[in-house]
C-alpha positions in Angstrom: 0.0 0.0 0.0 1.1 3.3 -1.1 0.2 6.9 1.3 0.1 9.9 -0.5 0.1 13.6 2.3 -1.3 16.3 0.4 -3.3 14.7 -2.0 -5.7 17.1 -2.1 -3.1 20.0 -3.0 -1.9 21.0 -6.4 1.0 18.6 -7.1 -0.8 15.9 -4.8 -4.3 15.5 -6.7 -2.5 14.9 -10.0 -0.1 12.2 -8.1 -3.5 10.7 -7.1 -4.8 10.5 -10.7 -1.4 8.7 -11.9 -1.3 6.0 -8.7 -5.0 5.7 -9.1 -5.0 5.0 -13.1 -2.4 2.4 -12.4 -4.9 0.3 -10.2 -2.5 0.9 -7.0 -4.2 1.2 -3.8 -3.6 4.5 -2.0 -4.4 5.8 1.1 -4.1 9.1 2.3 -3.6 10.8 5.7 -3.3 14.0 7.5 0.5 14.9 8.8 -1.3 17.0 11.4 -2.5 14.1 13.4 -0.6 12.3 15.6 -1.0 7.7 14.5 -1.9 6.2 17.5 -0.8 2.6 16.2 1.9 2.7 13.0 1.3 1.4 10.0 3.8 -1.3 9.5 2.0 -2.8 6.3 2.4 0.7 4.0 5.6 0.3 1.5 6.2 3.5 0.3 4.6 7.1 1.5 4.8 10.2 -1.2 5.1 13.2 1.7 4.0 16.3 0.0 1.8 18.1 2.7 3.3 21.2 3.9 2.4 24.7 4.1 4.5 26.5 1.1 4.3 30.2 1.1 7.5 31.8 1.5 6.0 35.3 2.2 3.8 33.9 4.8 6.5 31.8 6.7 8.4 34.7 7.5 5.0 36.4 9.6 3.9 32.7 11.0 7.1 30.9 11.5 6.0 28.6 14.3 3.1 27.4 12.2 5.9 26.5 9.2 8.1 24.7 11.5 5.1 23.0 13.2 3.7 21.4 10.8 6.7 20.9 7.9 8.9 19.7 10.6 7.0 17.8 13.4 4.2 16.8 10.3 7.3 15.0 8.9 7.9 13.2 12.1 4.4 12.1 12.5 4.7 10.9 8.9 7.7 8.7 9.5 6.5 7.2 13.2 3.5 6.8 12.0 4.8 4.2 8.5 7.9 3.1 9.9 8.8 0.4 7.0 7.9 2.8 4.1 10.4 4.1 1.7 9.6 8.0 1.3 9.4 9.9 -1.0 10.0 13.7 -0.1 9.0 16.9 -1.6 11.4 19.5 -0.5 12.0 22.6 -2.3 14.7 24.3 -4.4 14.9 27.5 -1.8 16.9 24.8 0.2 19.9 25.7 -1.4 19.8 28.6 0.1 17.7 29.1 2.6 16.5 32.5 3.8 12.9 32.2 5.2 11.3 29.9 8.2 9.8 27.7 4.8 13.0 26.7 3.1 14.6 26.4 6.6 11.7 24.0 7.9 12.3 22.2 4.7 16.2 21.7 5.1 15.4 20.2 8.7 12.5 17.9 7.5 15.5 16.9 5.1 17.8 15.9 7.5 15.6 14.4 9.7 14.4 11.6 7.0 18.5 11.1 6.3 18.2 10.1 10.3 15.4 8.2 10.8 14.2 6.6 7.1 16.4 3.5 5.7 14.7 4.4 2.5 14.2 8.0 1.1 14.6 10.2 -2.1 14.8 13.7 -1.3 13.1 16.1 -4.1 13.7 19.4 -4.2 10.8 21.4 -6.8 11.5 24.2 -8.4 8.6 26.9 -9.4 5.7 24.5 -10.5 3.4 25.8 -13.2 1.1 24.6 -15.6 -2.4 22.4 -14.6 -4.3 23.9 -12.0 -2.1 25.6 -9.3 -3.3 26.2 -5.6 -0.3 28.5 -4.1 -1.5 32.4 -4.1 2.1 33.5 -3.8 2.8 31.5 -7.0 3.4 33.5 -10.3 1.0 31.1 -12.2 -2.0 31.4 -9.6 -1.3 35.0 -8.9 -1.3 36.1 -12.9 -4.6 34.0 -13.4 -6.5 36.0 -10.4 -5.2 39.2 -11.4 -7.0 38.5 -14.8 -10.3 37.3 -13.4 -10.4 40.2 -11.2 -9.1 42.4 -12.9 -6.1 43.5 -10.8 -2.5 44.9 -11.4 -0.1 42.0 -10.7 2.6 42.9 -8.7 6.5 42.2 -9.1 8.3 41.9 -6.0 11.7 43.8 -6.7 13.5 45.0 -10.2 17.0 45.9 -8.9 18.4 42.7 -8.2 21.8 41.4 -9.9 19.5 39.5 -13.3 19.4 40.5 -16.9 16.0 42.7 -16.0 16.1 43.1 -12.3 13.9 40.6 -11.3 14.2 37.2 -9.6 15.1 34.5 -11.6 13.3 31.1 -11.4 13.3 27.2 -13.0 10.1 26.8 -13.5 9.0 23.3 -14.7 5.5 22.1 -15.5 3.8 19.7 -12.8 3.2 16.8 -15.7 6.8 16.7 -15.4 6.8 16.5 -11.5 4.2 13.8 -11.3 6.0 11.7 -14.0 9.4 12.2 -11.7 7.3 11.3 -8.3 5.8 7.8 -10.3 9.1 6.5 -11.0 10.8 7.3 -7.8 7.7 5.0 -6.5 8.3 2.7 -8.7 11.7 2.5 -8.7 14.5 1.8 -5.8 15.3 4.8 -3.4 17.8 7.1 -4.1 19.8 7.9 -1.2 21.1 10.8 -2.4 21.4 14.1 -0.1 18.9 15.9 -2.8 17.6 15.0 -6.4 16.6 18.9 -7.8 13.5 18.6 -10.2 13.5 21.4 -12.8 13.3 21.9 -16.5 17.1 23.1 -16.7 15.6 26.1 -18.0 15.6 29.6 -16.1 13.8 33.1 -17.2 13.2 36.1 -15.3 9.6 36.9 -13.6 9.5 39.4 -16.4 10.1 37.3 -19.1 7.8 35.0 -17.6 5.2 37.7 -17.7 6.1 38.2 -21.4 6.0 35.2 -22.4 2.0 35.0 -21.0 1.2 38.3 -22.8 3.2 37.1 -25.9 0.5 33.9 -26.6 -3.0 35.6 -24.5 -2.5 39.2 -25.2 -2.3 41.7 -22.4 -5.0 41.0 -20.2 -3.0 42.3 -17.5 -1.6 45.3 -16.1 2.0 44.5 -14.1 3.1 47.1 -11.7 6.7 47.0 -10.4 6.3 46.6 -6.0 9.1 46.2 -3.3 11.3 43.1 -2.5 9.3 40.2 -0.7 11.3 39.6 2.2 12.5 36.2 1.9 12.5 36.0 -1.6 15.9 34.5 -3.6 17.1 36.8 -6.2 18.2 34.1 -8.3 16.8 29.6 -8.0 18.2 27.5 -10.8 18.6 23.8 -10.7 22.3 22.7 -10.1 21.6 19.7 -12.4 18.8 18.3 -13.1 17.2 14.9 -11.8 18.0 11.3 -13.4 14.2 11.0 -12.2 13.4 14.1 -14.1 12.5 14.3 -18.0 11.6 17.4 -18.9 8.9 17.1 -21.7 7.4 21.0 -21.3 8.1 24.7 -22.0 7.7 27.7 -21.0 5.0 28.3 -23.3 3.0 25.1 -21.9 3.2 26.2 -18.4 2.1 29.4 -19.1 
């Protein structure tokens, strides 16, 4: 048996639809809650609840390391035979907010206590049907159906335009990495990164949208974001990870 955390969430409902098309029987769970008896019987859990907004972490930090650490210790008492599957994130590298920081020690802990782990770390997800308000793609797509100015956090960093620069990989990609690190033996690497290999600016990301839809939004140039990395690129991409979509498919 296979438990998936965050299945309802963005990356996690289209996990579901894969594991579930393949006849494999899934359970899922809440990291929140404490197991009173483990689960000895469950073979691999995909860990992918967490709370993710960067911006956010830095006003709530207890509530990050709450639940992205001590979730991740209920998830590992709770299937104690289970090779896991992590989803950590990019910012890791470098981390510079109470989210990439809870992340980094959820890392570490798994290296301790799991005999059987691989380690993700995402990079900026786009494409399907995105959940995180912080995130460019979700953020763009609200601005248009309400007709707001989007906002870009910061134009005088050290990039090409001034803005941050980001890998941002579609989540068809991310599922299809996820399936075969189920299916396939555990890495035991410190960190497999999962990005396209490709990097563009928030502007050109913008650009790129207004380049195949038109302009159906205004943009208005706002402070930094505290917390915010000026540049996240992948240091090499995944042997779990083939990159199959654009730029212009995520947007």
């Amino acid at each position: 048996m296979i438990v998936v955390t965050g299945s309802d969430g963005y990356i996690g409902s289209a996990v579901m639809e894969k594991l579930e098309a393949r006849g494999i029987d899934i359970g899922v769970w809440d990291i929140r809650k404490p197991m009173l008896s483990p689960m000895e019987s469950v073979t691999c859990v995909v860990h992918l609840a967490a709370l993710v907004r960067v911006g956010e972490s830095v006003k709530l930090p207890l509530e990050y390391y709450d639940t992205n650490v001590n979730g991740t210790m209920n998830v590992i008492r709770a299937f104690p035979n289970a090779k896991m599957v992590f989803a950590s994130t990019g910012a890791a590298f470098s981390p510079d907010s109470p989210y990439a920081h809870s992340k980094v020690m959820a890392e570490q802990i798994i290296k301790d206590s799991c005999s059987e782990y691989t380690i993700f770390r995402f990079y900026n997800v786009g494409g399907g049907r995105p959940t995180n308000p912080e995130g460019l793609p979700l953020c763009i797509k609200n601005a248009i159906l309400n007709q707001e100015t989007f906002t870009i956090f910061g134009d005088d960093y050290d990039t090409k335009d001034g803005t941050c620069v980001r890998d941002y990989v579609h989540v068809d990609d991310i599922v299809d990495a996820i399936i075969m690190a189920v299916e396939s033996p555990a890495a035991m690497t410190d960190y497999e990164p999962l990005g396209s290999g490709e990097s563009y600016t928030v502007m050109e990301y913008v650009e790129s949208h207004h380049s195949k839809y038109g302009k159906l939004f205004d943009f208005e140039i706002g402070e930094r974001r505290s917390g915010d990395l000026p540049v996240s690129e992948v240091p090499f991409v995944s042997k779990f990870m083939k990159p199959s979509k654009s730029l212009k498919d995520i947007v």
